[in-house]
Every structure is written in C-alpha cells, then in structure tokens.
C-alpha positions as CSV (number, residue, x, y, z in Angstrom):
1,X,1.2,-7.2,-12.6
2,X,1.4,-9.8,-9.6
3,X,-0.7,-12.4,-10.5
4,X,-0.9,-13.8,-13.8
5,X,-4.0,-16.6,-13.2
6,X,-6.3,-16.8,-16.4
7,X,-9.9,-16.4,-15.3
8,X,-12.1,-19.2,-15.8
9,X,-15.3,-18.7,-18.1
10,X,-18.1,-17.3,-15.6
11,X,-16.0,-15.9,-13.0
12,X,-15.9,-12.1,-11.8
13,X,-13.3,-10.2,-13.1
14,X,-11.4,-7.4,-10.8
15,X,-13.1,-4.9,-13.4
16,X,-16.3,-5.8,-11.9
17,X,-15.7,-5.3,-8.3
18,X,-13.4,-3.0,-8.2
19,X,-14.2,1.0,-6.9
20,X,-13.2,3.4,-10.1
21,X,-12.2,5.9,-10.5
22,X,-9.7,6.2,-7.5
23,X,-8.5,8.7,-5.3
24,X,-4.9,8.9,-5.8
25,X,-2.3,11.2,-4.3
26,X,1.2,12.3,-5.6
27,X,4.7,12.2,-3.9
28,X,4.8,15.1,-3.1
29,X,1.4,15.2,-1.0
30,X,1.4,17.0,2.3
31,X,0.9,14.3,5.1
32,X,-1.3,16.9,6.5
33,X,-3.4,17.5,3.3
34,X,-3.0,13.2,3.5
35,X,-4.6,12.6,7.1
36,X,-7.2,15.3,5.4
37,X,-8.3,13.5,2.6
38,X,-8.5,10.0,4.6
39,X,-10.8,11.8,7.1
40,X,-12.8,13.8,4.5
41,X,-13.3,10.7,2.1
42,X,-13.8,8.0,4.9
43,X,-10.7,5.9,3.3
44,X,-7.6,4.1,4.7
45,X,-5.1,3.9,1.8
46,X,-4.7,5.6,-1.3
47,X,-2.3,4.4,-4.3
48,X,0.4,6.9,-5.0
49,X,0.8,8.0,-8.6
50,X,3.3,9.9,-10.2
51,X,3.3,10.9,-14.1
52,X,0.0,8.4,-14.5
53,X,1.9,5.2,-13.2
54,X,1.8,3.7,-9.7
55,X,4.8,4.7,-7.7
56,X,3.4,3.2,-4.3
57,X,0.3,3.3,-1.6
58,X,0.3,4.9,1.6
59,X,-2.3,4.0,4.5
60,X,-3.5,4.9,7.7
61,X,-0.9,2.7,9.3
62,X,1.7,4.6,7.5
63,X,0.3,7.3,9.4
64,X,0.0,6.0,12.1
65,X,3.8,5.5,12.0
66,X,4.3,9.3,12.8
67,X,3.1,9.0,16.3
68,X,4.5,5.6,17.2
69,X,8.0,5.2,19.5
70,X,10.9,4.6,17.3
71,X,12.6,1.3,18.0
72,X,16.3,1.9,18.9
73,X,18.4,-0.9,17.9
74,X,20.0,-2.6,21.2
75,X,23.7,-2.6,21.3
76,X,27.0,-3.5,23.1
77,X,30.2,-2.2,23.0
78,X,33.8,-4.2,22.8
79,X,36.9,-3.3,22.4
80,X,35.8,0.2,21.3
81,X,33.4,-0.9,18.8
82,X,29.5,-1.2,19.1
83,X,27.9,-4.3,17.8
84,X,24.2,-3.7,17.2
85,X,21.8,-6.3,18.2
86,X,18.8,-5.1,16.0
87,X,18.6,-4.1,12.4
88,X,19.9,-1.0,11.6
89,X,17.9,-0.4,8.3
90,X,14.8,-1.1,10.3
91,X,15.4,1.7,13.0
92,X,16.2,4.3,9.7
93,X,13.0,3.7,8.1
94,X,11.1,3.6,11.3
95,X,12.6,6.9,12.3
96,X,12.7,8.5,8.1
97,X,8.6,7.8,8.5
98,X,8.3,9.3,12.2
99,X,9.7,12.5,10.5
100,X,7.8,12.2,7.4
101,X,6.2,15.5,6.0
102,X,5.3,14.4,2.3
103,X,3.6,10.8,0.9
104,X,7.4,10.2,-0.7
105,X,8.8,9.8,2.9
106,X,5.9,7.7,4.0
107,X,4.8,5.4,1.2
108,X,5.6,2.0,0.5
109,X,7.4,2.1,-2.1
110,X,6.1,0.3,-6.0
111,X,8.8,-2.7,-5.9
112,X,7.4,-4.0,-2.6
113,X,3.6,-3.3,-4.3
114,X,1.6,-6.0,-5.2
115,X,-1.2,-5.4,-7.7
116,X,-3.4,-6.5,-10.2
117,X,-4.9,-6.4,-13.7
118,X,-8.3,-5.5,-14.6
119,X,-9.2,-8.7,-16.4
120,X,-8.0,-11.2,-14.1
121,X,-10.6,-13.0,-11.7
122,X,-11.7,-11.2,-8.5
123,X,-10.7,-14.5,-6.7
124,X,-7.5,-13.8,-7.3
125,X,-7.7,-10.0,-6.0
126,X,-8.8,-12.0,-2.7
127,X,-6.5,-14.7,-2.5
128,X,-3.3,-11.8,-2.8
129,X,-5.1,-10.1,-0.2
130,X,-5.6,-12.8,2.4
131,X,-1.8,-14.2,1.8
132,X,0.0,-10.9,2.2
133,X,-2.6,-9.3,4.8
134,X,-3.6,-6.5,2.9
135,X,-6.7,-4.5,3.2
136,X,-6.5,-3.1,-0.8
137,X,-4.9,-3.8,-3.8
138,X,-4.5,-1.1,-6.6
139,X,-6.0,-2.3,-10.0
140,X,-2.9,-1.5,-12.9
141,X,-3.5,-1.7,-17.1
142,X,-0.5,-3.1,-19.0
143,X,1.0,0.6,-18.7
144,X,1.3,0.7,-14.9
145,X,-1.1,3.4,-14.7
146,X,-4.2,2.9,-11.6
147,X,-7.8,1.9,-13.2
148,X,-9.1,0.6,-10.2
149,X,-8.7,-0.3,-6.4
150,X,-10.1,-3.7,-4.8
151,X,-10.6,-3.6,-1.1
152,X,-12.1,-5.8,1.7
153,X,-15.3,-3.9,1.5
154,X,-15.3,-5.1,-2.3
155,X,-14.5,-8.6,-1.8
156,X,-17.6,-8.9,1.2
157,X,-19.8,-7.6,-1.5
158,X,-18.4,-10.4,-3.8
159,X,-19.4,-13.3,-1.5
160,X,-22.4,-11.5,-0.4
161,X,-21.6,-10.6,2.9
C-alpha cells in the first residue's frame, strides 16, 4: 500500500467511494483489443493484473504514446565519440511504447504504482491523487490483488460536486 493514514471515526473510507468490481486487463492484452475496451466501456485507465495481483495500469495517455514523435536525444561528436545531450533511457522507453503491441510494452509498471487500501479514508485516495496528478488510483487488499478503483469522477461525488 502507499498510504498508511488511519482514518478518523466518521470519515469515508475508499471502500465506500470506490467503483467495484473493476475492469482489469492482463499483460498480454492486445493494444488493439485495449483502445477497444476504453472506447466500448467509456474509460481511460484500467489496472493491469496478472495471476490476481496488480502488476501495473495503462491509460489513454499510454496510448496516446503510440502516435506521438519520438524524442531523439541531441548529440555531439568529439574526438570520435558522441556525447548525448538528452537521456538515453528516456528516448528507449519513449520509442519501446511507440512500438508497443501488448499492455506489457505499454504499462507503467507496479514499482512506480501508487495505490491504496480499502479501509483507509477516501481523503487520502484524493490527497495521492492531487500530489502525483493522477486521474485514478487502483484499490489493493493486503494480498496485492485489485478490489477497487478510485477516480476523479469518485472523489466529485465525494464532495458533492
């Protein structure tokens, strides 16, 4: 789990605003049959789940990465060497997802996840949200395995708007 805050008596848990069941996908998902179910289900992000435990999410911005320009790395040569100005690793996994043709290739991976527990308090789903930008947050148990999925939409419900 990410957060580890202890709800306060009265407050909303994640239990209670979170959608359930959720549409998951697996690794080895077609990004064809992805873009499909994102269109078909009216969604924008869907956990990735692998042997019932969370191995990442993938998004319409991941998506979206397979029609962007790849960003080649500037560079100069001396003395018969090249010395590159921008970051190599960046320019691999910008150009490993513009040739993506399964989830694996296009996910974010679960170590750079965040995520969050059932029973703690829906403020917290929102305040990991709004510090990291995200627009969902898979729900795990104790197991790793996706109960649940907090997004914006949830959270405006929460504070009534």
């Amino acid at each position: 789990m990410t957060t580890t805050e202890p709800p306060a008596e009265g407050d909303t848990l994640t239990r209670d605003i979170m959608t359930a069941p959720v549409v998951t996908v697996t690794p080895d998902t077609s990004v064809k049959d992805l873009a499909a179910l994102f269109r078909d289900k009216r969604i924008g992000g869907v956990p990735v789940v692998q042997d019932g435990k969370l191995v990442g999410i993938v998004t319409e911005g991941d998506l979206m990465a397979l029609d962007a320009d790849v960003q080649y790395p500037h560079y100069f040569e001396l003395f018969d060497s090249i010395i590159y100005l921008g970051s190599q690793k960046k320019f691999k996994e910008q150009l490993e997802k513009a040739a993506a043709a399964i989830v694996d290739q296009l996910m974010t991976r679960r170590d750079k996840v965040k995520t969050i527990g059932p029973d703690e308090p829906a403020r917290a789903a929102a305040t990991l949200m709004s510090r990291h930008h995200f627009d969902r947050v898979p729900v795990v148990d104790e197991n790793d395995a996706v109960v649940g999925l907090v997004t914006r939409h949830d959270i405006m419900k929460l504070i009534g708007l």
